[in-house]
N, C-alpha and C positions, 0 to 999 in steps of 0.2 A: 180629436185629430191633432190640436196642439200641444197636446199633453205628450200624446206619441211620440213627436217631433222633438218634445223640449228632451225625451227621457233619448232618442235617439244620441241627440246632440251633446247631452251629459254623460253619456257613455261611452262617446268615440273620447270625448274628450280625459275622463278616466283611465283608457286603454292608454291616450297619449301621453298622459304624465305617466303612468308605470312605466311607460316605455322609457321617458325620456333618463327618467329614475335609473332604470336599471342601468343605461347609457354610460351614466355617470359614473355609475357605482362601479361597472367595468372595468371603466379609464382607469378607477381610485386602485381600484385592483391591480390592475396591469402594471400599475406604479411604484408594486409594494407595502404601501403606505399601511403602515400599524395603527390597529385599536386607538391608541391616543394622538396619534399623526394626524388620524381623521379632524377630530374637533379643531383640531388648527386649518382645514384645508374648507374654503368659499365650496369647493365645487359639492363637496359631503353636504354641506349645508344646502343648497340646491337641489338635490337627490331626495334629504327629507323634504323638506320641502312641497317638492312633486311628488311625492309617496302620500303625503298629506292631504294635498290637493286631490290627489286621484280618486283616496279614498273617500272624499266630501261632496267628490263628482258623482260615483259610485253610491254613497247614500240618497245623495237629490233625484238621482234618476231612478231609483226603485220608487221613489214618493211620486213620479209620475207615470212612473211606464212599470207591467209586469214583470216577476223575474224573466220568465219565459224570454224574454226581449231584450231584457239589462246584460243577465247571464251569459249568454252566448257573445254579444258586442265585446262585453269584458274579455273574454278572450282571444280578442285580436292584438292584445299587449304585445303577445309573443311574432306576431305579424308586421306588427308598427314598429319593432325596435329591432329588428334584422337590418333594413335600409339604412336605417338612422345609424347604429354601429358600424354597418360597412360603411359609410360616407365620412363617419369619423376614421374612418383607418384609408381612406382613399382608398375604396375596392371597390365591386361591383358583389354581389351575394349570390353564392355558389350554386348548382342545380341544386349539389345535394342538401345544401342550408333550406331550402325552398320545399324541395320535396318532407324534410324532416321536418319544418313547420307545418306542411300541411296536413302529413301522419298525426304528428301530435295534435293538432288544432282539432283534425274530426274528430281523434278520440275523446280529445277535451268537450267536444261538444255533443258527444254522445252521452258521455258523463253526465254532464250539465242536464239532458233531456229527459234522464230518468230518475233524478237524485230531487226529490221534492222538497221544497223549502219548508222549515216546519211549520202549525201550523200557529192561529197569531194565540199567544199567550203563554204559548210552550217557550218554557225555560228549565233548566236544571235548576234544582234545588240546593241548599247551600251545601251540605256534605258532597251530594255528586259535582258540584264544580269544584269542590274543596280534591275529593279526588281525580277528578279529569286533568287538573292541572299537574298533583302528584304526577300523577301518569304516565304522564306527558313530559315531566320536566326529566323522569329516571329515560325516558324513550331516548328524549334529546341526545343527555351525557351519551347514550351507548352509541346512538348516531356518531355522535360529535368525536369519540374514541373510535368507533371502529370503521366510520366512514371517512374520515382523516382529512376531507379534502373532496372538490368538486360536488359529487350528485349528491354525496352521501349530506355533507352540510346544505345542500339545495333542497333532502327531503326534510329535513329539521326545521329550516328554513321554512316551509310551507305546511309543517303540521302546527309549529307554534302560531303563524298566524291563523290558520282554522281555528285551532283555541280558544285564541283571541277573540276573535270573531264569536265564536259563540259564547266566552264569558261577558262578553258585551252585551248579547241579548239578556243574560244573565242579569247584569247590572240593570240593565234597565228596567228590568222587571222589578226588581229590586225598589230603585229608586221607585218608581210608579206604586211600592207594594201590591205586587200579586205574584211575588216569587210561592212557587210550590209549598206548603206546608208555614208554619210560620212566621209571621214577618219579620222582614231581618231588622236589628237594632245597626245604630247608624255605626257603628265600628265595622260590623259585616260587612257592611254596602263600601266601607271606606277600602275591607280587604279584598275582595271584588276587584275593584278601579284598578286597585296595585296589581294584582295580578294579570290585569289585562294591559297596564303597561307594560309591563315586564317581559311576558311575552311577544308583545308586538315590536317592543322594543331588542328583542331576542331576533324574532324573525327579522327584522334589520340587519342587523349585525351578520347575521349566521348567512343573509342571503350575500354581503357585501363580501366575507369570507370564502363563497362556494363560487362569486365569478372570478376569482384567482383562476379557477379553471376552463373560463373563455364567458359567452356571454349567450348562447341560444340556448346549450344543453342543461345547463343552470336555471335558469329561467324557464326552460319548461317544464322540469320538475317540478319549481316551485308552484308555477300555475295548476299541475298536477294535484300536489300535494294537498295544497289547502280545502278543495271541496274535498278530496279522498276523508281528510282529519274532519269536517263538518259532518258528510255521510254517516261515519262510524260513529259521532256521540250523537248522532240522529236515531240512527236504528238501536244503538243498543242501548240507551237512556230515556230517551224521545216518542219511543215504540213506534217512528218512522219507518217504514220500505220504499225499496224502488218503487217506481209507478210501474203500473202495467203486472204486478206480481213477477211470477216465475220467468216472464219474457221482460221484464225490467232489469232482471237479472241476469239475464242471458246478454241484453243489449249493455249492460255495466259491462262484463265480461273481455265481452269482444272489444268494447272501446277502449280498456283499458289494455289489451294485447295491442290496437291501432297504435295510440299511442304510446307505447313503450319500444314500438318499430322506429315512430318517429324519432324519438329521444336518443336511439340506438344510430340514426341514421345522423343527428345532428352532433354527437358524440363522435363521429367518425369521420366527419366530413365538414365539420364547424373550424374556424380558422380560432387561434388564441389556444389552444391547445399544446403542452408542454411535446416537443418534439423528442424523439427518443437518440441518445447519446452516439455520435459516431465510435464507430470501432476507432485507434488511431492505427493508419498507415503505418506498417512499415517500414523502418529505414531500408532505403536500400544498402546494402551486404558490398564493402570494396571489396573491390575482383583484382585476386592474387593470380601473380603470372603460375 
């Protein structure tokens, strides 16, 4: 029971730093502030910071509590950082911010209910994370080109860090030696590490890029994205499935049309949104006798 409690409490707390993370990240955005502007500015540093923490909150509380329990807590980020941003802007948080969090949220957590974590020892092998990362890095660029801005850098954003996350297990494996097939020599293990900085260092960047375009619809992409990018090197590398088969399948489905209503709703009715250009008025025409 105190185990429960503690994984409860490292969880709410996880969701809180994302939250307050992304908060920041917002503001930085809102302000313009360029790639290299960043590293001069206290509040970016902050941001990482809580990204940091969240994720260590985030690991302590699986070491107590089951996914089952962590998973779903985790994403209340996008729950906890609606208020917090509207109190930074002096507002109150719209039906529809409200209503689109919660679209989003159940389908995030339908998601979450059928996408099974894998299982313990399962790791990619060095060539398959050699390519997953390829992969993944050409996916980004086409993203990062053809999605210009907003969602599209939001799903980049949340494929790199699934990635991440799973070249992590990667690594670990590694380090421990019981990576798939032969043991890596320690350059391998050292190529690993880099690339899971790189990436997570990627999703950083890419997420602080995509709240140029406000802060709920970005952010729930990203919460999207990342088990989406975990799921797919599960199944198709991992020889993971939904649970439940064909009806695990069905319930991905539907969850992922839930939330995509949400996103749809929070895209339309989220404030920080680039408003669209007035026509100009007319002069009025002097009146010849």
């Amino acid at each position: 029971m105190r185990a429960t409690v503690l994984a409860v409490v490292l969880s709410l707390a996880s969701a809180g730093g994302y939250a307050l993370a992304a908060v920041a990240q917002a503001r930085l955005a809102a302000g313009g502030a360029g790639a290299r502007a960043l590293l001069g500015r206290p509040l970016w540093w902050w941001a990482v910071g809580l990204n940091a923490a969240g994720a260590l909150a985030h690991v302590a509380a699986l070491h107590y509590g089951p996914l089952t329990l962590v998973q779903p807590l985790g994403a209340l980020t996008l729950v906890a950082a609606l208020p917090v941003g509207a109190a930074y802007e002096g507002r109150r948080v719209g039906r529809a911010e409200w209503r689109g969090a919660l679209w989003t949220l159940g389908g995030l957590l339908g998601l979450v209910a059928v996408v099974g974590p894998a299982r313990p020892g399962d790791a990619l092998s060095l060539p398959e994370a050699l390519a997953v990362a390829a992969v993944t890095a050409a996916g980004i660029a086409v993203l990062v080109r053809r999605g210009g801005r907003g969602l599209g850098l939001a799903t980049a954003s949340g494929v790199a860090s699934g990635v991440a996350s799973a070249l992590t297990q990667t690594v670990t494996a590694a380090v421990a030696r019981q990576l798939p097939g032969q043991a890596p020599a320690w350059w391998q293990t050292a190529l690993l590490a880099v690339l899971v900085s790189m990436f997570a260092a990627g999703g950083l960047l890419l997420s602080q890029a995509a709240f140029r375009g406000g802060l709920a619809a970005p952010l729930a992409v990203v919460n999207l994205a990342n088990p989406a990018a975990a799921a797919v090197i599960g199944v198709a590398l991992l020889g993971e499935s939904f649970r439940g088969g064909a009806a695990g399948w069905a319930v991905a489905a539907v969850s992922g049309a839930v939330a995509a209503r949400g996103v749809l709703l929070l895209t339309a009715g989220g404030p920080g949104r680039v408003p669209a250009p007035r026509a100009p008025e007319p002069e009025p025409r002097p009146v010849t006798p």
